[in-house]
C-alpha positions in Angstrom: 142.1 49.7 153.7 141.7 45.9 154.1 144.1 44.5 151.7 147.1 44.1 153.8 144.9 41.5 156.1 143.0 40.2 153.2 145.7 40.4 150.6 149.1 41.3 151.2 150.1 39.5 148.1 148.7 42.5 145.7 151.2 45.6 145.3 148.4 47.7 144.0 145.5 48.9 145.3 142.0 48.0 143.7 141.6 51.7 142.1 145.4 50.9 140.8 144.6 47.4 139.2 141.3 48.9 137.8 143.0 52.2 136.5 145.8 49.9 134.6 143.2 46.8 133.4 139.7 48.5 133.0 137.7 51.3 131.1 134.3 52.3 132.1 131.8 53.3 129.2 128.7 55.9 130.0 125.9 57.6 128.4 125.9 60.9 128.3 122.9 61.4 130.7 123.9 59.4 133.8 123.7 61.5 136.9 127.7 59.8 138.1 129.6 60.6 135.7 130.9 63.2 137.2 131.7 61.2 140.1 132.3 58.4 138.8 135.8 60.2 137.1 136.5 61.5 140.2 137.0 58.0 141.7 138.5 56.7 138.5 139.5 59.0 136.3 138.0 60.5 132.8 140.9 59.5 131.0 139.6 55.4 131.7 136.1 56.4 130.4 134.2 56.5 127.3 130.8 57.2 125.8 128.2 54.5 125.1 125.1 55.7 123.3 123.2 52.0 124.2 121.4 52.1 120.9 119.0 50.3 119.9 117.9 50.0 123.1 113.8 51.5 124.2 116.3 53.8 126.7 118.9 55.0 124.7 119.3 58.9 124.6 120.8 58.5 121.1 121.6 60.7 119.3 121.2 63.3 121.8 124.4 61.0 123.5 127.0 64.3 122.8 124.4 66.9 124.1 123.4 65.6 127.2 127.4 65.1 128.3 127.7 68.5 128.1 125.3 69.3 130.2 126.4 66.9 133.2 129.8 67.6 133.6 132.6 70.1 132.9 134.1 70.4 129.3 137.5 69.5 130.2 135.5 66.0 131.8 133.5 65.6 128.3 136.3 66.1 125.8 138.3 63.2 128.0 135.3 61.0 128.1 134.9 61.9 124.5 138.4 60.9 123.1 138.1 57.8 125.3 137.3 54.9 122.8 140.0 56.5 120.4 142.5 55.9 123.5 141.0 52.8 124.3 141.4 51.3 121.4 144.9 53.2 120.0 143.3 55.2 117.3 145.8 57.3 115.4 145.4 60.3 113.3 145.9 58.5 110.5 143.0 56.3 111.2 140.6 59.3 112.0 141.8 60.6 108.1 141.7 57.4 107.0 137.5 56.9 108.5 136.8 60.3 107.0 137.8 59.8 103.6 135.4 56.6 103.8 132.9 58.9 105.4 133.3 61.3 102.4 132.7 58.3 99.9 129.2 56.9 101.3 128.3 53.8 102.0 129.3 50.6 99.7 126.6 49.2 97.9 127.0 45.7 96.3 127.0 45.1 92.8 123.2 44.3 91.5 122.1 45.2 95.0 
């Protein structure tokens, strides 16, 4: 509402600048999440489990999502960090056939 006094130079608005540059990451269990997508979207959020923190809700992160908001909401929220971040198919195959092989462990170790 203020920026043509305060900043007629911008051609977006702040929810536009933030949609194009920023992502917001949640746990599962926050009460504004909900809201929170309304004002900017679930497709510019992701899940954060905050582990090792005392506070985390990990690894109940999933569970409690589902509870707070609507499906459609979660599985946005949910695919977030693979948008964020570009993830392909092929990556997702490509993390579970390391999945499948276990963890390394060194030579010796």
């Amino acid at each position: 509402q203020y920026r043509d006094s305060h900043a007629p130079y911008l051609s977006l608005t702040p929810r536009e600048y933030f949609r194009r540059n920023c992502w917001a990451a949640v746990e599962g269990s926050e009460p504004e999440i909900e809201a929170t997508a309304g004002l900017i979207g679930a497709d510019r959020m992701c899940i954060s489990t905050d582990y090792p923190h005392f506070d985390s809700n990990f690894p109940y992160v999933s569970t409690n999502l589902l509870k707070n908001v609507p499906r459609e909401i979660a599985a946005q929220i949910f695919m977030g960090g693979a948008h964020l971040y570009a993830f392909t198919e092929s990556d997702f195959r490509k993390a579970d056939q390391a999945a499948s092989r276990g963890p390394a462990v060194p030579a010796g170790g």
